[in-house]
C-alpha positions as CSV (number, residue, x, y, z in Angstrom):
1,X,124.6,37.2,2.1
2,X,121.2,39.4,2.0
3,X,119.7,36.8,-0.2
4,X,120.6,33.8,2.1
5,X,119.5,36.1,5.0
6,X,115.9,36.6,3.3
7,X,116.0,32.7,2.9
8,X,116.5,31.8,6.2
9,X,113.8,34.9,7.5
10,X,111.3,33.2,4.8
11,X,111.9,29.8,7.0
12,X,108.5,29.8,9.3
13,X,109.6,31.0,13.0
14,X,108.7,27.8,14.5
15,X,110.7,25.7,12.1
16,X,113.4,28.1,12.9
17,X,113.2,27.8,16.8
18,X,112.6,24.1,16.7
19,X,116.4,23.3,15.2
20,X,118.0,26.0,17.6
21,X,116.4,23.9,20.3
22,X,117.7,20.3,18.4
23,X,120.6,21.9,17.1
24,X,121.8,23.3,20.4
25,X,120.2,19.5,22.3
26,X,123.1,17.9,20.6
27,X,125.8,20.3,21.0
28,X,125.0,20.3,24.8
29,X,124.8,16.7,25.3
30,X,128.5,16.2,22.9
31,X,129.9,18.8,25.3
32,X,128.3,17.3,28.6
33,X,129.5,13.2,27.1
34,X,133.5,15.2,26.1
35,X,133.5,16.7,29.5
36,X,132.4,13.5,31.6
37,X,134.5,11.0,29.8
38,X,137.7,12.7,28.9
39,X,138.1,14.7,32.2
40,X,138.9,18.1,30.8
41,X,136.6,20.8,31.4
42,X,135.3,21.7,28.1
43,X,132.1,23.0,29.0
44,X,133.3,25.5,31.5
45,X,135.4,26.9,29.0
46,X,132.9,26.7,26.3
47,X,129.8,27.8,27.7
48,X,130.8,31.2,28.9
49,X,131.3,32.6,25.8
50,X,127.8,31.0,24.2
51,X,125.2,31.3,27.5
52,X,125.4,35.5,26.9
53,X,123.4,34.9,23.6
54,X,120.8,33.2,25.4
55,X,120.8,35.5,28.4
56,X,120.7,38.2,26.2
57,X,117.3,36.9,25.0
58,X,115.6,36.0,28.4
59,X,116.3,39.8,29.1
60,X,114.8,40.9,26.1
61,X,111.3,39.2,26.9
62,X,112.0,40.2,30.2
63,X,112.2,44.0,29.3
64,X,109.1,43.7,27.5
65,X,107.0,41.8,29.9
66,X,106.1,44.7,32.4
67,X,104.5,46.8,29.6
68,X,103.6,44.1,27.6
69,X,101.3,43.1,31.3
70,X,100.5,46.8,32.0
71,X,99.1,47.9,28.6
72,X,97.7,44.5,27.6
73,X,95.3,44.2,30.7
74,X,94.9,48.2,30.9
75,X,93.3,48.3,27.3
76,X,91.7,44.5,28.0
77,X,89.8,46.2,31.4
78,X,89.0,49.5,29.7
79,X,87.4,48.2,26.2
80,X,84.9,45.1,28.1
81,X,81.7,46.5,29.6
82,X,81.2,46.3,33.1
83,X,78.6,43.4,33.0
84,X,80.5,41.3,30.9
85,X,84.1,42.1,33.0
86,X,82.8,40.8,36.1
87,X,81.4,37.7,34.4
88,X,84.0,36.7,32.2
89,X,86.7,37.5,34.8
90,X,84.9,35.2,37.3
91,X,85.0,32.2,34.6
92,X,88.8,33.0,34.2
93,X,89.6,32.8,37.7
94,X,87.3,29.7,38.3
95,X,89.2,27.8,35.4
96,X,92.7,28.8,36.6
97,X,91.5,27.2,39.9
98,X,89.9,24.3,38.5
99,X,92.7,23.3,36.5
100,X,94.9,23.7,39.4
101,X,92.9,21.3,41.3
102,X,93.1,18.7,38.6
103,X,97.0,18.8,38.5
104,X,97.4,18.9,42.2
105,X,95.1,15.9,42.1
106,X,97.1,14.0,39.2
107,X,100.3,15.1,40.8
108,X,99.9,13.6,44.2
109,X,97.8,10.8,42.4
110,X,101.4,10.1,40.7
111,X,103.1,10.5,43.8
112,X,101.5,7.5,45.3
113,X,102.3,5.5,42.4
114,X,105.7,6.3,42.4
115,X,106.4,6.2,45.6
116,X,109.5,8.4,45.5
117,X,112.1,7.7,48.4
118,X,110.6,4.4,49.7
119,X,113.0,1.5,50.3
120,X,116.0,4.2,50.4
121,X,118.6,5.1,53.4
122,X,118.0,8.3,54.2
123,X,122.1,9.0,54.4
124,X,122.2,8.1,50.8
125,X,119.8,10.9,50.5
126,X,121.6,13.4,53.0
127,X,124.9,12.8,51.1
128,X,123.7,13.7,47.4
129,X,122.4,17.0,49.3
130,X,125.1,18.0,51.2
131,X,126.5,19.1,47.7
132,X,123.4,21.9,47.3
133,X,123.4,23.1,50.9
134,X,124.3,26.3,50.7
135,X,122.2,26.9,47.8
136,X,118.7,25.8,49.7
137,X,119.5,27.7,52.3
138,X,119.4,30.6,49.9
139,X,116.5,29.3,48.9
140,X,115.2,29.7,52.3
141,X,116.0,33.3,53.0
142,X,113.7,34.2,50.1
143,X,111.1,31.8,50.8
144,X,107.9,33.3,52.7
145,X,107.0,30.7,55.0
146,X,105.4,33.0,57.6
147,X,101.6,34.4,56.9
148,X,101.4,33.5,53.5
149,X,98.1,34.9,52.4
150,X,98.9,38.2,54.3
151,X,102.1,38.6,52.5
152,X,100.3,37.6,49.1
153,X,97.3,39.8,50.1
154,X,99.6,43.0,51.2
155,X,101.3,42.7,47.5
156,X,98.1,42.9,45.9
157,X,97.8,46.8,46.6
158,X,101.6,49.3,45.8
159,X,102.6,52.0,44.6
160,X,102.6,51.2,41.2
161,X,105.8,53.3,40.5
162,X,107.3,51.0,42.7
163,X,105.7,47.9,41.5
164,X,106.6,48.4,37.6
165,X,110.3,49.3,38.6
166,X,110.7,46.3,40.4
167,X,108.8,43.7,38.6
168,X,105.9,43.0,41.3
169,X,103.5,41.3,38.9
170,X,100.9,40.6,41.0
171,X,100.7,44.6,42.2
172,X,100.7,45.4,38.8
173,X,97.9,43.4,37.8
174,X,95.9,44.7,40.7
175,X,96.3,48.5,39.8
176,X,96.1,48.3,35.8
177,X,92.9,46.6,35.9
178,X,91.7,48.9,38.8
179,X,92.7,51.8,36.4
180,X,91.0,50.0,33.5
181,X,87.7,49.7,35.0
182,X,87.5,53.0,36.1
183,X,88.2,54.4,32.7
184,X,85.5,51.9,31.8
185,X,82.9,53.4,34.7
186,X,83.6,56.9,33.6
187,X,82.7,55.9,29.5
188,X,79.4,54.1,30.9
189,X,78.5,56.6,33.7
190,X,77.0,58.9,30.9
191,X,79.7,61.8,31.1
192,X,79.5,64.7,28.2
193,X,80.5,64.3,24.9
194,X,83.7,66.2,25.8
195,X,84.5,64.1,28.3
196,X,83.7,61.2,26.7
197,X,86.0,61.6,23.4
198,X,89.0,62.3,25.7
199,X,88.3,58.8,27.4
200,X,87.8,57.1,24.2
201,X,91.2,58.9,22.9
202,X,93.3,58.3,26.2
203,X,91.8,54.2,25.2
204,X,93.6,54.6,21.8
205,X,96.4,55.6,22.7
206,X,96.9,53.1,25.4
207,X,95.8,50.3,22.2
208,X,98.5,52.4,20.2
209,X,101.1,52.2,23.0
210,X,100.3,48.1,23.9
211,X,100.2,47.5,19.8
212,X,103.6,49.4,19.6
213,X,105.1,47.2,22.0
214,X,103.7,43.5,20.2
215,X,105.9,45.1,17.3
216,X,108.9,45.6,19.6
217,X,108.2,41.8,20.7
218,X,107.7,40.7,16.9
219,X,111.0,41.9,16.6
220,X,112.7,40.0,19.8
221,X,110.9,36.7,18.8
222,X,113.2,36.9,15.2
223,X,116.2,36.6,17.3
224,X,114.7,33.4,19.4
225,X,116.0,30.7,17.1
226,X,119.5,32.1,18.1
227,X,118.4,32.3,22.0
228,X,116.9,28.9,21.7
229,X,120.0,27.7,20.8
230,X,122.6,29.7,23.2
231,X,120.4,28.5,25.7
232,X,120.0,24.9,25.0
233,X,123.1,24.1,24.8
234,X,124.0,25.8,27.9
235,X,121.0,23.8,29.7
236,X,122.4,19.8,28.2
237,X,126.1,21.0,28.0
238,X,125.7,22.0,32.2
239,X,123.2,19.2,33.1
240,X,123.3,16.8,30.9
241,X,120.8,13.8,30.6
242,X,120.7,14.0,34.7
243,X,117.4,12.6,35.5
244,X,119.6,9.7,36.7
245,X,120.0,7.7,39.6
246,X,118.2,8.3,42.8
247,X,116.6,10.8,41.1
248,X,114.7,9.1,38.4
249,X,111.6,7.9,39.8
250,X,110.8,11.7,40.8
251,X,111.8,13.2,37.9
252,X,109.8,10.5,35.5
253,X,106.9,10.5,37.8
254,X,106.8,14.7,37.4
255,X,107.2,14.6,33.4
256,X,104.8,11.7,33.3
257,X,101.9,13.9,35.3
258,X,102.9,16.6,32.6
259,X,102.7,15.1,29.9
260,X,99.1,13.6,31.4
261,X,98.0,17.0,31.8
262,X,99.0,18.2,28.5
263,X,98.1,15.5,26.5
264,X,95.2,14.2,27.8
265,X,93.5,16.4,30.2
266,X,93.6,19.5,28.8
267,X,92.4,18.5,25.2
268,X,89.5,16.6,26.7
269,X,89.0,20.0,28.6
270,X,89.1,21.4,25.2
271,X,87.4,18.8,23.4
272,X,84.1,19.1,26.6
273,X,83.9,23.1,25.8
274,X,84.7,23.6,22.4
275,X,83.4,20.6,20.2
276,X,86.2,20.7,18.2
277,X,89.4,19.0,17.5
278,X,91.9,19.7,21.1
279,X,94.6,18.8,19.2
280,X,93.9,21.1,16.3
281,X,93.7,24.1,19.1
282,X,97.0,23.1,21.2
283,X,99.2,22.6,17.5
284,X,98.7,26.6,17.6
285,X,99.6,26.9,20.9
286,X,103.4,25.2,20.1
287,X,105.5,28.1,19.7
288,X,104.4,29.3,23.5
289,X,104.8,26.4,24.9
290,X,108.4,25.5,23.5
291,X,109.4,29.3,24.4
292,X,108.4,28.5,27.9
293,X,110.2,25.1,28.0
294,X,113.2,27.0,27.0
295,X,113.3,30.1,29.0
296,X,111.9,28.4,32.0
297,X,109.6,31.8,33.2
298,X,105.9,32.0,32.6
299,X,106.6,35.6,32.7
300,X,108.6,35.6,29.8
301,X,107.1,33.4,27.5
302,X,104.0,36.1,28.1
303,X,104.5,38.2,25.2
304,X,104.7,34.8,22.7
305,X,101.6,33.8,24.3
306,X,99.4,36.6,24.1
307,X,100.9,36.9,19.9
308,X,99.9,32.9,20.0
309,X,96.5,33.7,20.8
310,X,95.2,36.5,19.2
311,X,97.1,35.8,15.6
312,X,97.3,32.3,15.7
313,X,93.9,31.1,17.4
314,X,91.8,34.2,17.0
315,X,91.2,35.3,20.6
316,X,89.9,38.5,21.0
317,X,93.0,40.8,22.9
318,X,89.5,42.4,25.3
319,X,89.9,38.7,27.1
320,X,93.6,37.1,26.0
321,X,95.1,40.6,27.8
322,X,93.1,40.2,30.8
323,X,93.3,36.4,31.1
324,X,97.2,35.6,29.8
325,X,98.8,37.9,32.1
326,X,96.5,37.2,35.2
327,X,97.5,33.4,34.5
328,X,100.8,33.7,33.8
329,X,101.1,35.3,37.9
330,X,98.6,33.0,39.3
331,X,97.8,29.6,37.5
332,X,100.9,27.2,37.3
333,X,99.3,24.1,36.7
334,X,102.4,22.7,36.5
335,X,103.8,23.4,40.2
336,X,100.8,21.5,41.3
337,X,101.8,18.3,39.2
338,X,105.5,18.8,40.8
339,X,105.0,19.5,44.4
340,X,102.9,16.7,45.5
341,X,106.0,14.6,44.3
342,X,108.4,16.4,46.9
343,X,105.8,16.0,49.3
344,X,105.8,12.4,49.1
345,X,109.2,11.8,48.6
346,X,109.7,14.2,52.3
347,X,107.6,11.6,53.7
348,X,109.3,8.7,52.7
349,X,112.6,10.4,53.9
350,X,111.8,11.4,57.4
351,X,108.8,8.3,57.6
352,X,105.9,10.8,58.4
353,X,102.2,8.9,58.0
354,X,100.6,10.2,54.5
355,X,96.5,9.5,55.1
356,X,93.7,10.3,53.1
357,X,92.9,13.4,55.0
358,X,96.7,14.6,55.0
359,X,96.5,14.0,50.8
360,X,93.5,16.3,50.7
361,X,95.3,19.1,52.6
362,X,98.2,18.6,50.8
363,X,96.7,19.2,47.3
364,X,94.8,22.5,48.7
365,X,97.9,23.5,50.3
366,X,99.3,22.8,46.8
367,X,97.0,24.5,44.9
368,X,97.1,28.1,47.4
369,X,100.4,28.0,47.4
370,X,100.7,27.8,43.2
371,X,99.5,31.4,43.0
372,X,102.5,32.6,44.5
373,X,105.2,31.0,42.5
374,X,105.4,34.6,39.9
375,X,105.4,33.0,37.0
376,X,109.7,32.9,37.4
377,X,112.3,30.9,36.9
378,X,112.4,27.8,40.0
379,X,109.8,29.6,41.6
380,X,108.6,26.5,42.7
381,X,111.6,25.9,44.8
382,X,110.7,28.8,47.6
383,X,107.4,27.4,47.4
384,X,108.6,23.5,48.7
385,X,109.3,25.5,52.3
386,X,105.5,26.1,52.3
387,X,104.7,22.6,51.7
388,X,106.9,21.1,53.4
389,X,106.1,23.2,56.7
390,X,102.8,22.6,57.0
391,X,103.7,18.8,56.8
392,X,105.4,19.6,60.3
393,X,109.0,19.1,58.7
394,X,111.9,20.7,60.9
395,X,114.1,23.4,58.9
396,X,116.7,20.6,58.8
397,X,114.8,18.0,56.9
398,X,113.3,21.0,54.6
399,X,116.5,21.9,53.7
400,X,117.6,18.6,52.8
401,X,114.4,17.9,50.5
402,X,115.2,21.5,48.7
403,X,118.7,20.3,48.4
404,X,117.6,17.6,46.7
405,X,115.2,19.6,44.9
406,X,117.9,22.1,43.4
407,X,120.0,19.3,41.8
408,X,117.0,17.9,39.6
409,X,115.0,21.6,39.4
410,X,116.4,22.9,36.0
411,X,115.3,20.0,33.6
412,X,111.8,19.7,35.7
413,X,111.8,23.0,35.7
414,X,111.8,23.3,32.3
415,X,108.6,20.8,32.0
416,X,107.1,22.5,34.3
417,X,106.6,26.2,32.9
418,X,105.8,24.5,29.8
419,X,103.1,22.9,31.4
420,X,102.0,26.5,33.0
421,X,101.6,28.3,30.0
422,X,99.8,25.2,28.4
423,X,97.1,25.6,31.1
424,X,96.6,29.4,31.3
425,X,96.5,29.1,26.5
426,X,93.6,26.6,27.2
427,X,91.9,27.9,29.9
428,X,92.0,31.5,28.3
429,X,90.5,29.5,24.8
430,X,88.1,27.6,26.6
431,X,86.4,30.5,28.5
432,X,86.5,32.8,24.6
433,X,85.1,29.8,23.0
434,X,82.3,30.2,25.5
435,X,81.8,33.8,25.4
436,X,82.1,33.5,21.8
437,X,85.2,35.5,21.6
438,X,86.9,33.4,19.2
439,X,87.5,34.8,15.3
440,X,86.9,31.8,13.2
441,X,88.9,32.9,10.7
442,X,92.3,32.5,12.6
């Protein structure tokens, strides 16, 4: 038994996680296929005795991911010199932005194409969502449709004790780079040497403490391939191959503009900054971006990222603990390839005009309202209500889009935070790459 166990640990992680996730694809689907054709309920009766092993690992990452944020971009602010922070950090955010504008673009460039809704009777539509009602108007009582930027702009700044108990990741972003840079400002503001040694010894420990943690996540990451496969099947064996029907054109027109942005837009992104093989790059990046396709939370996948990085691709942890994290709450590329498709399909439904000038405030609306989605599971869902509002929709036409929306969400979904992490690995290389931050011999 210990020898096959050493055999199967020798097996590279990715190889490992790459048949849970094919494995468990064909368990689900056999389960799904028994349970549609023969009646009897075999996946409900299945599937709650397997989905705790997968739950089980979504909670792990998830238990890591507050300190893993904390620590990282604590030790990240702290160890870069003023100067360089404020210009690197400006280069990170103006990426993040720029990317999201590309997708928003290629979404509602896809939209048009494909048209969703058009030719339809909207009580077709209206019937197929009268089955998710109840769940969208869930949706709705956690949506923030109001003041948007105030509400974003208020969670920016609390108390921290507050924020790290209850997961407020853009809060805790905010304060640990605050307290970063003023440990920083203290080293450079020429204290005495006492002073100065207790700084640089309150910096290693915090590198201690963040390093002690990528251990703790080396060791969650060895139980993925089991995760991986818990949770696949419990996604095909519950949903099946259900981009079906009505809802095809939506969901192929969101996995095309994906798969555009992954590969084609960012390796030429790559390819334009980095003169060097893209492809070469993003084959490092795989084990991030299946994790994410898996465990459908940017937030999660966050400790396999920043290990995907530094190890793997040889960023430097002073930028991949600042930028990772910061992207991982703010850029999700691939909400701004999915909402555009919604958007279109709304106005097809309820036969609203979509001009130039409306496209153009729909993709900025788009691409404001990515950086609240919290890098969580459906997170794009509560973010539909602010699209879909300032189209002038009435709360009973938005709640029959989000209906819709719910019954197609978890296999986009999935797509989609792959797509996320994608953009916030190449963004974070590109900008090391030029701030020569790179170690060649990753």
């Amino acid at each position: 038994m210990n020898s096959l166990f050493r055999r199967y640990l020798s097996v590279h992680l990715m190889l490992r996680i790459f048949a849970g996730f094919l494995l468990g694809s064909a368990i689900g689907i056999t389960l799904w296929v028994i349970t549609v054709r023969t009646g009897i309920p075999v996946t409900v009766k299945v599937l709650p005795w397997i989905s705790p092993f997968g739950n089980v690992f979504v909670s792990m990452l998830k238990m890591v991911v507050i300190p893993v944020i904390f620590f990282s971009l604590l030790s990240g602010a702290a160890s870069l010199p003023l100067s360089r922070f404020g210009r690197i950090g400006t280069k990170v955010i103006a990426w993040y932005f720029f990317c999201s504008l590309l997708a928003a673009c290629v979404g509602a460039g896809l939209a048009l194409v494909v048209n969703p809704g058009s030719g339809t009777d909207l009580g077709d539509w209206k019937t197929m969502a009268d089955t998710a009602g109840a769940q969208a108007q869930a949706v709705e009582s956690s949506a923030s449709t109001g003041n948007a930027f105030e509400k974003l702009l208020l969670s920016m700044f609390q108390n921290p004790f507050e924020a790290l108990a209850t997961g407020s990741f853009l809060s805790i972003i905010v304060f640990a780079v605050l307290l970063g840079l003023s440990i920083r400002a203290l080293l450079e503001s020429g204290e005495e040497a006492s002073e100065s040694e207790k700084l640089h010894r309150l910096i290693d420990l915090i590198n201690a403490l963040r390093d002690a943690i990528f251990k703790l996540v080396d060791w969650i990451l060895e139980y993925s391939p089991v995760g991986v496969l818990a949770l696949t099947i419990v996604n095909f064996g519950m949903y099946g191959p259900s981009i079906a029907g009505p809802y095809v054109r939506v969901a192929l027109g969101v996995i095309v503009g994906i798969l555009g942005m992954v590969l084609l837009v960012y390796p030429l992104l790559l390819a334009i900054t980095t003169r060097r093989n893209p492809f070469q790059i993003m084959k490092g990046m795989r084990e991030a971006m299946l994790t994410a396709f898996i465990t459908r939370s940017s937030a999660a996948t966050l400790p396999v990222s920043l290990r995907v990085m530094e190890e793997d691709l040889g960023v430097r942890n002073e930028l991949a603990s600042f930028s990772l994290p910061l992207g991982a709450t703010i850029n999700m590329d691939g909400v701004c390839v999915h909402l555009p498709m919604f958007a279109v399909l709304a106005a097809n439904m309820f036969g609203l005009p979509m001009s130039g000038g409306g496209l153009v405030v729909l993709v900025i609306t788009t691409v404001l309202a990515s950086v609240g989605a919290g890098g969580v599971p459906g997170g794009s869902l509560m973010l539909l209500f602010i699209i879909l509002e300032a189209m002038g929709l009435s709360p009973d036409q938005i709640a029959v889009v989000v209906a819709l929306a719910l019954g197609i969400n978890p296999i986009l979904d999935m797509f989609e935070t792959a797509n996320n992490v994608t953009g916030d690995m190449v963004c974070t290389y590109a900008v090391a790459a030029k701030e020569g931050l790179v170690d060649d011999e990753a």
